[in-house]
C-alpha positions as a Markdown table, in Angstrom:
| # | Residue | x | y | z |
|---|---|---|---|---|
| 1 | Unk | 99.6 | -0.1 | 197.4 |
| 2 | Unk | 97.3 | -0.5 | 194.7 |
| 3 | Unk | 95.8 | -3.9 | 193.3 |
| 4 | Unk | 98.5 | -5.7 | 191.1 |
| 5 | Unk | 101.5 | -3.5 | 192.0 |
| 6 | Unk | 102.6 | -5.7 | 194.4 |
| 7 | Unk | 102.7 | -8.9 | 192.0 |
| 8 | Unk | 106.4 | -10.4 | 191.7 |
| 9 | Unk | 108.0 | -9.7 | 188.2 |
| 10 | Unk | 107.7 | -12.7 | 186.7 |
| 11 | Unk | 104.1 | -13.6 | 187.7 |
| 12 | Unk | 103.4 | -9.9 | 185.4 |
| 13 | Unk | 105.5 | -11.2 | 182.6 |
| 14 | Unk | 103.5 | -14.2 | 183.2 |
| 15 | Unk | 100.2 | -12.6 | 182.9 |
| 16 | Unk | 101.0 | -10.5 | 180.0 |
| 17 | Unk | 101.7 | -13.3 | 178.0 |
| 18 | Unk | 98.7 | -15.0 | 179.2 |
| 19 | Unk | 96.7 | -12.1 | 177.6 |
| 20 | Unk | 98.3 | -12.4 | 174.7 |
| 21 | Unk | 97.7 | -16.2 | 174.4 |
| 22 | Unk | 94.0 | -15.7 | 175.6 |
| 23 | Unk | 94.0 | -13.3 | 172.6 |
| 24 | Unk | 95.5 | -15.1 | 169.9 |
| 25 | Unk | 93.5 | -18.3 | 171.2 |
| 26 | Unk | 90.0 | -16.1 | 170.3 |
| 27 | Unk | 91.2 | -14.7 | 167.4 |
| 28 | Unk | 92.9 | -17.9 | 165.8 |
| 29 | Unk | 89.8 | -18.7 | 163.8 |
| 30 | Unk | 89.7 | -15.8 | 161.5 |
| 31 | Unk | 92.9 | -17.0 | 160.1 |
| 32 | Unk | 91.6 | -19.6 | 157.8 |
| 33 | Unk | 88.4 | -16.9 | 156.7 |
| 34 | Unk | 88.3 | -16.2 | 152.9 |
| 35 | Unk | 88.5 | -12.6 | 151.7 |
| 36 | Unk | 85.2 | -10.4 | 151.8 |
| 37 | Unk | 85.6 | -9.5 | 148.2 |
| 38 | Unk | 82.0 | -7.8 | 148.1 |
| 39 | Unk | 83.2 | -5.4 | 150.7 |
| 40 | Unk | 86.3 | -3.7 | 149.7 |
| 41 | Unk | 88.9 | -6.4 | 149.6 |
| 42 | Unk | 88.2 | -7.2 | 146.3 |
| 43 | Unk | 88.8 | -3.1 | 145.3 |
| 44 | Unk | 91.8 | -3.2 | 147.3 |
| 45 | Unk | 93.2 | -6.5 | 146.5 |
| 46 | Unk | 92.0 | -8.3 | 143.0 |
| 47 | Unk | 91.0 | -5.2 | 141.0 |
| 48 | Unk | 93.6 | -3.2 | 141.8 |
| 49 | Unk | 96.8 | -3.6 | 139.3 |
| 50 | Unk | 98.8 | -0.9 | 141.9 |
| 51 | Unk | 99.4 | -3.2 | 144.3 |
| 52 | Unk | 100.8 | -6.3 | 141.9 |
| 53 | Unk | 104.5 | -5.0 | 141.3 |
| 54 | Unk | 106.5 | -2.5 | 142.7 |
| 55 | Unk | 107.3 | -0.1 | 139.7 |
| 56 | Unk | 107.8 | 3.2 | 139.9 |
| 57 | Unk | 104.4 | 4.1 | 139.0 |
| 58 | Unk | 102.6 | 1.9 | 140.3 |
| 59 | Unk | 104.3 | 3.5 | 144.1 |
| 60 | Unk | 103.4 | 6.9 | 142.7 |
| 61 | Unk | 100.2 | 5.7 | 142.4 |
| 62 | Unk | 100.1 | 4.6 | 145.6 |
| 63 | Unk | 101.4 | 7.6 | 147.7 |
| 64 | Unk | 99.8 | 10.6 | 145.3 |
| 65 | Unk | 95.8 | 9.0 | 145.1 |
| 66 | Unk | 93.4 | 7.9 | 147.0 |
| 67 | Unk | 92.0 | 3.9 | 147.2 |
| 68 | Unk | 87.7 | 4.0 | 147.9 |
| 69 | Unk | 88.0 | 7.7 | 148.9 |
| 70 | Unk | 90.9 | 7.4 | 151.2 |
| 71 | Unk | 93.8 | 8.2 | 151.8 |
| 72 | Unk | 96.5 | 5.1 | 153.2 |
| 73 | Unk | 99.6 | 4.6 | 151.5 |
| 74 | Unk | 101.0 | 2.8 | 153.7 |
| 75 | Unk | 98.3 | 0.5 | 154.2 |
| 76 | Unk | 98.1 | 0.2 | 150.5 |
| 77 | Unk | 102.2 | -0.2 | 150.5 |
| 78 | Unk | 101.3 | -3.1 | 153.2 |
| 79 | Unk | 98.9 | -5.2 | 150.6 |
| 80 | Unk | 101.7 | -4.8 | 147.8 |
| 81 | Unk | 104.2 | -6.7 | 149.7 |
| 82 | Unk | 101.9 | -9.3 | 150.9 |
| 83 | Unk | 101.2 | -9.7 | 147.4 |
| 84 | Unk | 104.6 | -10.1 | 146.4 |
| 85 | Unk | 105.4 | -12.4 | 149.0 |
| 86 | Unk | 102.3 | -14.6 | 148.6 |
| 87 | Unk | 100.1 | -13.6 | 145.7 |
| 88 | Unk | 96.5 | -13.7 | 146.2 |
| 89 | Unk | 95.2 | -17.2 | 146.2 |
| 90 | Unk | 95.9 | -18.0 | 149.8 |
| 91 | Unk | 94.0 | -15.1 | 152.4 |
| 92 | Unk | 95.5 | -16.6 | 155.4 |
| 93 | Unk | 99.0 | -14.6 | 155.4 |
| 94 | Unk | 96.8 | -11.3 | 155.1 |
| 95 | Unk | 95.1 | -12.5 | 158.3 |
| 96 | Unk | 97.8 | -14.1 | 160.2 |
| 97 | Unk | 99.6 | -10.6 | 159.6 |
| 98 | Unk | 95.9 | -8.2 | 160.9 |
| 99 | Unk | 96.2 | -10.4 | 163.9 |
| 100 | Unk | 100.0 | -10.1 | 164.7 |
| 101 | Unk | 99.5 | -6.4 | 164.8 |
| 102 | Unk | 96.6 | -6.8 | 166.8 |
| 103 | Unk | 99.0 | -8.3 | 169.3 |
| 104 | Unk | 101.2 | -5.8 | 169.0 |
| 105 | Unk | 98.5 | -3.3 | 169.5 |
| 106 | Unk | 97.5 | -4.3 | 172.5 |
| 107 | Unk | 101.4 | -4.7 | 173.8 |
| 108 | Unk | 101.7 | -0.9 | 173.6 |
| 109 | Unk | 97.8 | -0.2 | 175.2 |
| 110 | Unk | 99.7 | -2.0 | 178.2 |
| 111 | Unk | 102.7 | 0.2 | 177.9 |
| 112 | Unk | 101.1 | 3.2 | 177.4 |
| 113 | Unk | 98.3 | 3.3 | 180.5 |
| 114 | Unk | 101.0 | 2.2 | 182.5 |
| 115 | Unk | 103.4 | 5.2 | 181.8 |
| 116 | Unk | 100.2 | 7.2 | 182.2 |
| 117 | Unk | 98.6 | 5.5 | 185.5 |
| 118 | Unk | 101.9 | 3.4 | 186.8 |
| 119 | Unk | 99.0 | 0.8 | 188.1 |
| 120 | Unk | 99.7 | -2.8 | 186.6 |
| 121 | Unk | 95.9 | -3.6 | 187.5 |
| 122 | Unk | 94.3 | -0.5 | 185.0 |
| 123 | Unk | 96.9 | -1.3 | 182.3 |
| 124 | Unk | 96.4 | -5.3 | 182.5 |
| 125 | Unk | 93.1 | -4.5 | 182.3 |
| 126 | Unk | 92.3 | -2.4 | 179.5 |
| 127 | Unk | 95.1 | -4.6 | 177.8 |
| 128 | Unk | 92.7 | -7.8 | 178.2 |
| 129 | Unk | 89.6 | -5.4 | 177.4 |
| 130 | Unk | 90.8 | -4.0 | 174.4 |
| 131 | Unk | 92.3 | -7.6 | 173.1 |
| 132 | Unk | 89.1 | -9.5 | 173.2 |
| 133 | Unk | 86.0 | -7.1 | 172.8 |
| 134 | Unk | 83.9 | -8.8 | 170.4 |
| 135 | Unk | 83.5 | -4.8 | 168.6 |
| 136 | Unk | 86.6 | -5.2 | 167.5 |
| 137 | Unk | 86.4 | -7.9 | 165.1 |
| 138 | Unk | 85.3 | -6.2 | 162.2 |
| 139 | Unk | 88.7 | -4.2 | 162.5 |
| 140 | Unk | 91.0 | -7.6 | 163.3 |
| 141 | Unk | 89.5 | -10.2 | 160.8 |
| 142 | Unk | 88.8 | -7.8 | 157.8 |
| 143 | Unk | 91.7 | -7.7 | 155.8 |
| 144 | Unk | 90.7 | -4.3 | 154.3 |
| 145 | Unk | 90.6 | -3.2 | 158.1 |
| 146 | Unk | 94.5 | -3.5 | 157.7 |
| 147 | Unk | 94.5 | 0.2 | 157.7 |
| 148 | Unk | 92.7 | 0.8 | 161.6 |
| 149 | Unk | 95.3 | -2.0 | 162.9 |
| 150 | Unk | 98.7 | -0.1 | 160.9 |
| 151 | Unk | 97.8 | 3.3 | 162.1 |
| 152 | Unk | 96.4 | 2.3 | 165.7 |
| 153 | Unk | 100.2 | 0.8 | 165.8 |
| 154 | Unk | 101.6 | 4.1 | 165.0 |
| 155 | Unk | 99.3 | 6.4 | 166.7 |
| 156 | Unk | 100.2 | 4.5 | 170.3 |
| 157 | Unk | 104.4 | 4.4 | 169.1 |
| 158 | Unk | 103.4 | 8.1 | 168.8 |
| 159 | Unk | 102.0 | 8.9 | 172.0 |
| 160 | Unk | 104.3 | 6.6 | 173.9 |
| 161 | Unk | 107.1 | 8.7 | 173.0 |
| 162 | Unk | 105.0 | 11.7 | 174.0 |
| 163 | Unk | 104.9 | 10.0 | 177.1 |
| 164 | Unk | 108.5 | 9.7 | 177.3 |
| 165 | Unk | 109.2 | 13.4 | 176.4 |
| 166 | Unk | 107.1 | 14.9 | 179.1 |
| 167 | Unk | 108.6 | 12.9 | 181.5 |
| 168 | Unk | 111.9 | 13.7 | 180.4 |
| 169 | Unk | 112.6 | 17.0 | 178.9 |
| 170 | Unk | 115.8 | 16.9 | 178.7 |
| 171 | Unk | 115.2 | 13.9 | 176.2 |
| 172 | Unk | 114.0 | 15.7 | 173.4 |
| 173 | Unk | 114.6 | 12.6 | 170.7 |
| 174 | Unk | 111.3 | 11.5 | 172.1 |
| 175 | Unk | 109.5 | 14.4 | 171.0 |
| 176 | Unk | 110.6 | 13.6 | 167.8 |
| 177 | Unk | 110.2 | 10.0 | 167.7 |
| 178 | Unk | 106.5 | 11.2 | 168.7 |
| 179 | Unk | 106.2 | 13.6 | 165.3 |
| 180 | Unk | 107.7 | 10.6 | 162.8 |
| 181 | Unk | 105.2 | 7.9 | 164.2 |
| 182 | Unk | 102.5 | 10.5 | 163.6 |
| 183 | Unk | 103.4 | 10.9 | 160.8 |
| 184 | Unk | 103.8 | 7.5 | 159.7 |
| 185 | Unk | 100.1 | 6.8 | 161.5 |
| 186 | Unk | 98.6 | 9.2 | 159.2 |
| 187 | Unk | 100.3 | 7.9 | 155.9 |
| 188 | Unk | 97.9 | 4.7 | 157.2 |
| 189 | Unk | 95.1 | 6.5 | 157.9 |
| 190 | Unk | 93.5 | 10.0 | 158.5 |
| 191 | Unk | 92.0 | 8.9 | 161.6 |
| 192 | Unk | 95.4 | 9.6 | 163.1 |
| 193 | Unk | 95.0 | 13.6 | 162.8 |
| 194 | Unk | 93.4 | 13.2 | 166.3 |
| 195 | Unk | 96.4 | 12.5 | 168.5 |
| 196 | Unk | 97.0 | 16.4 | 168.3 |
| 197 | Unk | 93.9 | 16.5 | 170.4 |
| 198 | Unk | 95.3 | 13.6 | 172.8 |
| 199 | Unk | 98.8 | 15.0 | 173.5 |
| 200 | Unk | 96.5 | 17.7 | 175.1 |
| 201 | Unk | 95.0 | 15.2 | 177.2 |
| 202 | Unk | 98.2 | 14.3 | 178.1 |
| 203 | Unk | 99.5 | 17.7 | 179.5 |
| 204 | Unk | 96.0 | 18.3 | 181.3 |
| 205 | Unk | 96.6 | 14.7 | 183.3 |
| 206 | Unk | 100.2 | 15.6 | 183.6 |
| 207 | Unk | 99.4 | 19.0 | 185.3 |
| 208 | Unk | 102.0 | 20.3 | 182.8 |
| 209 | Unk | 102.3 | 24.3 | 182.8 |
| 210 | Unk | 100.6 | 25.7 | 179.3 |
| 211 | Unk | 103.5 | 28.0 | 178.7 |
| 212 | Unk | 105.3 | 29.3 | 175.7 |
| 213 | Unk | 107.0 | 26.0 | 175.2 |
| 214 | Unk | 104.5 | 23.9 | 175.7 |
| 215 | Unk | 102.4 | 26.0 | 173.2 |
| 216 | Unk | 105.5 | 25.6 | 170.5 |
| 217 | Unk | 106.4 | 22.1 | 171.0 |
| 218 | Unk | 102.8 | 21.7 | 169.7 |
| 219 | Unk | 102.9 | 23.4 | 167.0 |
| 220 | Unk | 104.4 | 20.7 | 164.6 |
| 221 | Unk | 101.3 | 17.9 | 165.9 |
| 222 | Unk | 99.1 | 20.4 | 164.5 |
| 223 | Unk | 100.7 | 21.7 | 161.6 |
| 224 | Unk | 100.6 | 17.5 | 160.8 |
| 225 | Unk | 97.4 | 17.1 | 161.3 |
| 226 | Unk | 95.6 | 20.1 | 159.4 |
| 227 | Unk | 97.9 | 19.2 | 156.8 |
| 228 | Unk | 96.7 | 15.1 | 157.2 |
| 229 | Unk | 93.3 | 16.8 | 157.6 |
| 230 | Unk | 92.3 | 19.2 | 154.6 |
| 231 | Unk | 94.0 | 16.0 | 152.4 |
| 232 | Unk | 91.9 | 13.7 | 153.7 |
| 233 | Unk | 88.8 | 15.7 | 153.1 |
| 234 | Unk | 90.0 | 16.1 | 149.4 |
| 235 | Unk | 90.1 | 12.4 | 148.8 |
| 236 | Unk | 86.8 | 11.6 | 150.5 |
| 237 | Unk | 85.1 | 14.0 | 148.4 |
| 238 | Unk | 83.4 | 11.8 | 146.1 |
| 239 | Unk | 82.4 | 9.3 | 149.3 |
| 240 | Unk | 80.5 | 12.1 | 150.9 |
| 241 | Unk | 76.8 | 11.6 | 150.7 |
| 242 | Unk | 74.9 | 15.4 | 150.5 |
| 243 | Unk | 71.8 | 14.1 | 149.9 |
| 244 | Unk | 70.7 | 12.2 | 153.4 |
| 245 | Unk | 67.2 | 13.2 | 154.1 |
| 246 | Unk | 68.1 | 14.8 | 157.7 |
| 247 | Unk | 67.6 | 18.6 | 158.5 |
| 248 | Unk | 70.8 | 20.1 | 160.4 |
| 249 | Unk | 68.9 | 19.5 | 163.9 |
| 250 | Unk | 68.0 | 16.2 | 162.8 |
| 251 | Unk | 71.8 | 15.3 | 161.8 |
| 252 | Unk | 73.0 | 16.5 | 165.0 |
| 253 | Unk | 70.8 | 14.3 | 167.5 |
| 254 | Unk | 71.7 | 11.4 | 165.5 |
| 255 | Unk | 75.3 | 12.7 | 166.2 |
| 256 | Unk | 74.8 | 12.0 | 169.8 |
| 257 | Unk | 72.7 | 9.3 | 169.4 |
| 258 | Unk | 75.6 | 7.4 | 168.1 |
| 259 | Unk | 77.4 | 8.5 | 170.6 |
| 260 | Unk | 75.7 | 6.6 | 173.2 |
| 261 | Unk | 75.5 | 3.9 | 170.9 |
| 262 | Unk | 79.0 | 3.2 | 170.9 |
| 263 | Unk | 78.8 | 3.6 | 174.5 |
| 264 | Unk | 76.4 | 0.9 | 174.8 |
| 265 | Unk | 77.8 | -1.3 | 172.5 |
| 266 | Unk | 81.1 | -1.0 | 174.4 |
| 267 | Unk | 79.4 | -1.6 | 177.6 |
| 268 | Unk | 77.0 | -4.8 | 176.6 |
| 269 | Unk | 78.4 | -6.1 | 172.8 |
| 270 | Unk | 74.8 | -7.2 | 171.8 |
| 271 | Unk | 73.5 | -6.8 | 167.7 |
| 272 | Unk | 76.7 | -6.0 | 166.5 |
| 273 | Unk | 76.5 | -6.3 | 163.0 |
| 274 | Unk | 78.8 | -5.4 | 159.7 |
| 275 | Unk | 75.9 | -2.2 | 158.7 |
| 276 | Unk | 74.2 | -0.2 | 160.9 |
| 277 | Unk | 71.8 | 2.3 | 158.4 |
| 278 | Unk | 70.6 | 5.8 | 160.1 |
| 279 | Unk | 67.4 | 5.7 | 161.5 |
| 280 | Unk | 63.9 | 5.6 | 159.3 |
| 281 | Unk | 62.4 | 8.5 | 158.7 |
| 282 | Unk | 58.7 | 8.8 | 157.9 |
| 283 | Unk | 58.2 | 10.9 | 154.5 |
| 284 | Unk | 57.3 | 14.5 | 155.2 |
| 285 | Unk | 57.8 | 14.3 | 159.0 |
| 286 | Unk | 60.6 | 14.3 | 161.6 |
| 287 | Unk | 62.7 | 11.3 | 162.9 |
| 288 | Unk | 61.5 | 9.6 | 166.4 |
| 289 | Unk | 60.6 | 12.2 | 169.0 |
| 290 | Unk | 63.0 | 10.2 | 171.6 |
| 291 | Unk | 65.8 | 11.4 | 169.7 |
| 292 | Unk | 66.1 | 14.1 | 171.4 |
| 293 | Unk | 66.8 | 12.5 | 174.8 |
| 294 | Unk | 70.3 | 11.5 | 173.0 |
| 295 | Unk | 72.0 | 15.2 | 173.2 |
| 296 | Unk | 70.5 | 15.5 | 176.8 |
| 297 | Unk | 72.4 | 12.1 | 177.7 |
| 298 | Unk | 75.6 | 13.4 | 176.1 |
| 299 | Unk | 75.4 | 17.1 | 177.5 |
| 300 | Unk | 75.0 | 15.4 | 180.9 |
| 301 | Unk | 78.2 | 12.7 | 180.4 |
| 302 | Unk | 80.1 | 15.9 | 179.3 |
| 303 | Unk | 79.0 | 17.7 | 182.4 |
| 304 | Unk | 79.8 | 15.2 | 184.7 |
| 305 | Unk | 83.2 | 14.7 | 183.1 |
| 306 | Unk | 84.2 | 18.6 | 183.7 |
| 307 | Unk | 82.7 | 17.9 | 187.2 |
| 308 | Unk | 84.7 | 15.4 | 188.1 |
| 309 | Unk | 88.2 | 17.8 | 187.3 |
| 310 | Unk | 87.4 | 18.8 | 191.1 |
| 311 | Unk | 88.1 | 15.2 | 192.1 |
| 312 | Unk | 90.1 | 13.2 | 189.4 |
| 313 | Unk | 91.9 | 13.5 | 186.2 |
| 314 | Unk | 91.3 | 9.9 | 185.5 |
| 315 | Unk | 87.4 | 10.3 | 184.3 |
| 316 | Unk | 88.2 | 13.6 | 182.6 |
| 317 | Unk | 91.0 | 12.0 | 180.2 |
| 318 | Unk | 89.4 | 8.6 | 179.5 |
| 319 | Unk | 86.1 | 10.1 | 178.8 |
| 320 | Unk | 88.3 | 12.8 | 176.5 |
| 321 | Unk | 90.0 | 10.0 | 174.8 |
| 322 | Unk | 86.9 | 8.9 | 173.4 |
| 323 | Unk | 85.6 | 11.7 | 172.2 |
| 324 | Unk | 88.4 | 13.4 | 170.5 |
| 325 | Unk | 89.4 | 10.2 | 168.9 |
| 326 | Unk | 85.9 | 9.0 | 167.6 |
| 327 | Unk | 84.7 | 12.9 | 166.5 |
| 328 | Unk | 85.7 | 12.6 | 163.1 |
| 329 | Unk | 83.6 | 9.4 | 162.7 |
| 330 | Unk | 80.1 | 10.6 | 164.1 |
| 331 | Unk | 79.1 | 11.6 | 160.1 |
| 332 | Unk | 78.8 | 14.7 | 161.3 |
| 333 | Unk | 79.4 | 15.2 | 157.5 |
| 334 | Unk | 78.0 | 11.9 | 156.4 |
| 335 | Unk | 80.5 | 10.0 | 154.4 |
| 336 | Unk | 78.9 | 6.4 | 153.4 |
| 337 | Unk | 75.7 | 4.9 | 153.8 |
| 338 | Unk | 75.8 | 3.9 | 157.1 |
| 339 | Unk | 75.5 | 6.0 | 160.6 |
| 340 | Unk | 78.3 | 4.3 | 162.4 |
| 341 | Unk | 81.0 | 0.9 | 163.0 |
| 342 | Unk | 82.1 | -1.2 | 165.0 |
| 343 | Unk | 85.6 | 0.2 | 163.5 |
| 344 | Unk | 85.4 | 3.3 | 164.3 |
| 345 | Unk | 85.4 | 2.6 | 167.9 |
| 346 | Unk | 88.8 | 0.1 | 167.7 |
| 347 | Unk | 90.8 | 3.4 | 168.8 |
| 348 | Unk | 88.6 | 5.1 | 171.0 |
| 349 | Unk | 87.3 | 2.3 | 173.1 |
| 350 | Unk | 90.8 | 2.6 | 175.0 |
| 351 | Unk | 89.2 | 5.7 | 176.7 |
| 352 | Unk | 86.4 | 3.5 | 177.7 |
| 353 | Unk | 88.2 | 0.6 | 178.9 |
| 354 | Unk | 90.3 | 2.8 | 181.2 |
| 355 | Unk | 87.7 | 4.5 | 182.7 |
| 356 | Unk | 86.1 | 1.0 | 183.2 |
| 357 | Unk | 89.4 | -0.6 | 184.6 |
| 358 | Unk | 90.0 | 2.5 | 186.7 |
| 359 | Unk | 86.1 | 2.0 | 187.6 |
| 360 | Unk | 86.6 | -1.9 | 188.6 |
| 361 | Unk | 89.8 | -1.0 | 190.4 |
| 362 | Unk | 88.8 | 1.4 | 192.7 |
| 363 | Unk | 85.3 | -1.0 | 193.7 |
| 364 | Unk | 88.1 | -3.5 | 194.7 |
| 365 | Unk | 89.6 | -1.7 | 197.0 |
| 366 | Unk | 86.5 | 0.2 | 198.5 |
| 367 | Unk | 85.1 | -3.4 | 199.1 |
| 368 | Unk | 88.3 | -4.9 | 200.5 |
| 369 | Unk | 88.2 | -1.8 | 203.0 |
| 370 | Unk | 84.8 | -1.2 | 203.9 |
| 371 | Unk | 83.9 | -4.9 | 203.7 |
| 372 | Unk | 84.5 | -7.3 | 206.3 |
| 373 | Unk | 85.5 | -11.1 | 205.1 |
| 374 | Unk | 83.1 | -13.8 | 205.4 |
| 375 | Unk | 83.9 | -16.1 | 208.6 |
């Protein structure tokens, strides 16, 4: 019986709530921070008239354009009723609410690797994990960030019920609990298009049959997200930036440089910082030679995660998580000035954390076997 499993009820109700004390205790602080007006929330929030009454047009205007090249209505919906309920003078409500959905967030991160594992020691924790990696700041105590928290909320709601469905068939409500919460996680932010990637994932560690109805029940995921997609891709149009000074084979080792990055920075949280700029390049010549190491490293990771299929689902999904979920963000079209986010990993990192609890877990146990106590 595995680590944790074997913990009365009430001592796991117990340590869930500890979690999310020792989470609201780090994050308490960023409740009395000001606004960042230099960076975005004074776009979204004091220069935008949209968001200070709900009449009609001012909603049309909030669910037909885009806000600083994206597309979030709901997000946008979300600042229009703080406003109405507190104005703008006082920031704390904006932050008190970032942080209550980070708490929710990480509530359904608990749920959701425990449908998916049934082990209370993985999905404690990647719950803990997720709740107080310093990378995750930027995403928690930026009130502009408000769009990464609503559609992180929706996005798990989403594959929760996915959960649900493939565990019970006959319950097909869940399937379409699953296609609304996408839905509503795209409305907060395009990001979201990527769970049609992850319900894959899903079937792959459920050893689910890819038959004719499997193929169809998908259908709608991806109709969704194409549609979430191509939209998307129209409002960010005027964010893109064509004129980077990197060749095509340039471009893509910085791709996987970033990559590793994350991984790193997710692994040992040191120089985190607000912008990272891509790397210098020396006029008339090529980016650093050691660049090229980069889509080794990731070719490897990517052939040790097919590997490990022989073995373990585990490595395979948590490795897949990440990838899928933080494609879209590796500027693989550069959209911005800068070549990655702490962010952009708020979502994806839940891939990494499993794998890590999954990794800690199973040390445990080896050592508790193959170890003999001190005497």
């Amino acid at each position: 019986m595995s680590l944790l499993n074997i913990l009365k009820e009430k001592n796991k109700r117990l340590l869930f709530g500890a979690i999310l004390a020792f989470t609201l205790i780090t994050y308490a602080p960023s409740v009395k921070n000001d606004f960042i007006r230099g960076w975005d929330d004074g776009a979204y929030l004091f220069e935008n008239d949209y968001l200070h009454g709900f009449s009609a047009a001012n909603l049309k205007h909030i669910f037909t354009q885009e806000e600083q090249g994206n597309y979030h209505p709901l997000t946008m919906l979300s600042y229009a009723i703080e406003y109405k309920l507190f104005g703008i003078d006082n920031p704390m409500p904006y932050h008190i609410d970032n942080l209550i959905l980070h708490l929710l967030i990480i509530s359904l991160i608990f749920y959701f690797i425990f449908l998916l594992t049934k082990n209370y020691f993985i999905s404690f924790g990647v719950m803990l994990l997720f709740g107080i990696h310093p990378m995750h700041v930027e995403s928690v105590v930026w009130i502009s960030e408000r769009k990464d928290l609503l559609y992180t909320l929706f996005f798990l709601l989403s594959i929760v019920n996915y959960i649900k469905y493939t565990s019970l068939e006959s319950q097909k409500k869940y399937l379409y609990y699953s296609l609304i919460f996408f839905v509503i996680a795209c409305l907060s932010k395009g990001m979201a298009v990527s769970l049609a990637g992850i319900i894959i994932l899903i079937d792959i560690f459920q050893n689910r049959k890819f038959d004719k109805k499997t193929i169809v029940e998908k259908i709608p995921f991806f109709v969704i997200a194409v549609f979430f997609g191509l939209l998307a891709v129209k409002m960010q149009g005027s964010s893109v930036q064509p004129d980077i000074p990197f060749t095509v084979s340039e471009r893509l080792r910085i791709v996987n440089y970033t990559v590793i990055a994350y991984f790193q920075k997710l692994l040992a949280p040191v120089n985190l910082c607000g912008f990272y700029p891509y790397p210098s390049k020396p006029e008339n010549n090529e980016i650093a030679s050691y660049f090229w190491f980069f889509p080794i490293a990731v070719a490897a990771i990517a052939a040790i995660t097919l590997y490990s299929l022989k073995y373990t689902k585990i490595i395979f999904f948590s490795l897949g998580f990440f990838l899928v979920t933080i494609l879209l963000v590796l500027q693989i079209l550069p959209v911005g000035g800068a070549s990655m986010a702490d962010r952009y990993a708020y979502v994806p990192s839940i891939g990494f954390f499993l794998l890590m609890a999954c990794g800690a877990e199973r040390m445990i146990v080896f050592f508790k076997k193959n170890i003999p106590p001190f005497t």
